[in-house]
C-alpha positions in Angstrom: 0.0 0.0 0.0 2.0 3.4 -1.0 2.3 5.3 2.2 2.4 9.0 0.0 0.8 10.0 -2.9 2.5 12.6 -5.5 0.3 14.8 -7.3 1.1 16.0 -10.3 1.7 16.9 -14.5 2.3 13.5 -16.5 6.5 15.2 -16.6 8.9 14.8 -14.6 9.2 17.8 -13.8 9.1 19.4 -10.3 8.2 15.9 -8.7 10.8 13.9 -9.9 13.7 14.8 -7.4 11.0 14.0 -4.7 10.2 10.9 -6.8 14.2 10.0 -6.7 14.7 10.5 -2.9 11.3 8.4 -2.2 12.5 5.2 -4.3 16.4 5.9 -2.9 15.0 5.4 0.6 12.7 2.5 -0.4 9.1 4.3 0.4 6.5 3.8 -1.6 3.7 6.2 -3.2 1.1 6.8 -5.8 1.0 8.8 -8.0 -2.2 11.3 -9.6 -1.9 12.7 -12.6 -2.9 15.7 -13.4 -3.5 16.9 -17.3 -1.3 20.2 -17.9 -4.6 21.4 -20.4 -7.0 20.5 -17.8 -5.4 22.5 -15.1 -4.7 25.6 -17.8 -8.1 25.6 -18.4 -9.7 25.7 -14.6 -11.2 22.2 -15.1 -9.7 20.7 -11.9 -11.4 21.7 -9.3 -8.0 21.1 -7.0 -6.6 24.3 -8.9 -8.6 26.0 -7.0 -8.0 24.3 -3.7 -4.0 24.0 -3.8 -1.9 26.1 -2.1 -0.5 28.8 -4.0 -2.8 27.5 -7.1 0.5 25.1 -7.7 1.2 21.6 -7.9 3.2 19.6 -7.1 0.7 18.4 -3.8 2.6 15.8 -1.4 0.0 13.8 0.6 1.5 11.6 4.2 -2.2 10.7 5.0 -3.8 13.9 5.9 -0.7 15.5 6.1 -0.5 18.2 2.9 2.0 19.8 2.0 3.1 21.9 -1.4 5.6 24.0 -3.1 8.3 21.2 -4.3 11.6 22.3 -2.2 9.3 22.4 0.9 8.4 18.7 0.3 12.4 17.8 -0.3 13.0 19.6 3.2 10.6 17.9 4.7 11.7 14.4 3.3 15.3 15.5 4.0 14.4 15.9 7.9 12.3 12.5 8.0 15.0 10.4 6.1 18.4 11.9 8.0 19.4 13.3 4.6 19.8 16.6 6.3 23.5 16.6 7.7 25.5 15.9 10.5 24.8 19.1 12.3 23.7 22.6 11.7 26.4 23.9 9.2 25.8 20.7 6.8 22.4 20.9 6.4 23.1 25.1 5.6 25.8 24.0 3.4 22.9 21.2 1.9 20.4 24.1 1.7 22.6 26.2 -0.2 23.5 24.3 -2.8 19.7 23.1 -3.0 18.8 27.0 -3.5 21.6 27.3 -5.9 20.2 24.1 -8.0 16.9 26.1 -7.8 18.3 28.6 -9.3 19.7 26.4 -12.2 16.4 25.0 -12.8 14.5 28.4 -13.3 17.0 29.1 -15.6 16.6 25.9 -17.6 12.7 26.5 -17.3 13.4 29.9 -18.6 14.8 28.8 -21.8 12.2 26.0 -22.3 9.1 27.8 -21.8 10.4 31.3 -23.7 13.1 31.3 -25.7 13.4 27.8 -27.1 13.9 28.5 -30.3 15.5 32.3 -30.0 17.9 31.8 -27.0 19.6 28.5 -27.6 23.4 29.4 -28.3 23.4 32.0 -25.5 21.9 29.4 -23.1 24.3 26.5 -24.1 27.2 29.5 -23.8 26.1 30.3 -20.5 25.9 26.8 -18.9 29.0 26.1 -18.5 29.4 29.7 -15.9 25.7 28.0 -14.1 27.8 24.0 -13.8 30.9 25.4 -12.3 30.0 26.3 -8.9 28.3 22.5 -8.6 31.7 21.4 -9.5 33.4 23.7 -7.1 31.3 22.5 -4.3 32.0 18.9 -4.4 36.1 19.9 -5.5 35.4 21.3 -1.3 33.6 18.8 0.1 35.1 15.5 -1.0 32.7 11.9 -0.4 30.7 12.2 -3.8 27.9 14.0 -2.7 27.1 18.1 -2.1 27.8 17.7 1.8 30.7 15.2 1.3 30.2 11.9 2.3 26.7 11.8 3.2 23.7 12.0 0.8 21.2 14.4 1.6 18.0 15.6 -0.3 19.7 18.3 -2.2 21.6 15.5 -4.5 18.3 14.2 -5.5 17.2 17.8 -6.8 20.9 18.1 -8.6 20.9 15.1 -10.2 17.5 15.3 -11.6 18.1 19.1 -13.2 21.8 17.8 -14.4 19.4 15.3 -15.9 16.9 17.5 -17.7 20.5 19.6 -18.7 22.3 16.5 -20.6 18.8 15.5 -22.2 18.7 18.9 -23.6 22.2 19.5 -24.0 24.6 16.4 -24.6 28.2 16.1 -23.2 27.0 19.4 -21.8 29.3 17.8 -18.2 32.0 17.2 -20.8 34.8 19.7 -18.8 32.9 18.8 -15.3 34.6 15.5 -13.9 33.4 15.7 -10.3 29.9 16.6 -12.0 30.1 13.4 -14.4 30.9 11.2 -11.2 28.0 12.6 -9.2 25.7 11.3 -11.7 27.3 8.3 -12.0 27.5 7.7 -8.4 23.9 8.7 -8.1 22.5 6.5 -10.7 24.4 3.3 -9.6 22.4 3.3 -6.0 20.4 0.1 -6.9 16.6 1.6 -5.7 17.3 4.4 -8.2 18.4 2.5 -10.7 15.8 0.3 -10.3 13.4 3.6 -10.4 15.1 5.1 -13.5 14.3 1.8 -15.3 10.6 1.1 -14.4 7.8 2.1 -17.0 6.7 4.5 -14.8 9.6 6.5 -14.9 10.5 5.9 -18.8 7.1 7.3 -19.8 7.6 10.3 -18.1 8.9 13.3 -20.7 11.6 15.2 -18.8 9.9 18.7 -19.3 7.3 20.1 -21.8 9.5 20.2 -24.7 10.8 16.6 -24.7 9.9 14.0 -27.1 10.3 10.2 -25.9 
């Protein structure tokens, strides 16, 4: 019986770091789809009710929460993938705030200048990667806090996903960046994950074709 249900577009999108974390610590959860035209068009009545008028919604029983980095925090707290003590986990939620970053930027580019803004976007990237790279050079163990995973791995691996799909050997000059993903993707549960149906049918944003 899945102990959370996920809420959301039929993209990976904002779920899916929540989605990686959840099958890396072995929970279960179900997910709802929600059709992107539906919503646009005010036919789902939880538009109305969500938070913020946003999705994704996290449900632990009657436990609701939204806004996606919220629901990693939250996760990150239940499943010790927080730190060791007070100056990890701001270390963790910096670099989580600085993926967010990268992600708006990405979203930017999808949803607005596609077609017009390519070459300076794939110019750019390599200035938006380096700190990422920087940060595990400082904090040697393979992960953003060093040793330890925490939630904020799940969210960077997932946007350095959407990046590559887009972008190709776009972690070409990044080595610490290329074995972060490769560490990542080598735990067995998310492997497991990243090969189920569920996951494969899942476009990686708007824009991608399967």
């Amino acid at each position: 019986m899945a102990q959370y249900t996920i809420t959301y577009f039929p993209v990976q999108g904002r779920a899916e770091a929540i989605r990686l974390l959840l099958s890396d610590q072995g929970a279960q959860w179900k997910d709802e789809v929600i059709q992107i035209n539906d919503w646009m068009d005010g036919k789902i009545a939880l538009k109305k009710e969500a938070m913020f008028g946003q999705l994704p919604k996290f449900q632990d029983g009657d436990f609701v929460l939204y806004q996606s980095n919220t629901i990693l925090r939250h996760l990150g707290r239940k499943y010790g993938l927080y730190g060791k003590n007070d100056k990890e986990a701001a270390l963790i939620d910096m670099v989580n705030d600085g993926v967010e970053d990268l992600r708006m930027k990405f979203g930017h580019h999808i949803h607005t200048e596609y077609e017009t803004g390519r070459e300076k976007f794939i110019a750019d990237l390599p200035n938006q990667l380096r700190p990422f790279e920087r940060i595990l050079s400082e904090h040697p163990g393979g992960f953003v806090a060093g040793s330890q995973i925490s939630y904020a791995d799940y969210y960077l691996l997932h946007v350095l996903y959407v990046h590559t799909k887009l972008i190709p050997g776009c972690l070409s000059d990044f080595p610490l960046l290329r074995a972060f993903v490769a560490k990542m993707n080598a735990r067995p549960k998310i492997k497991a994950y990243q090969e189920s149906d569920a996951c494969k049918k899942r476009p990686a944003h708007r824009k991608d074709k399967l």
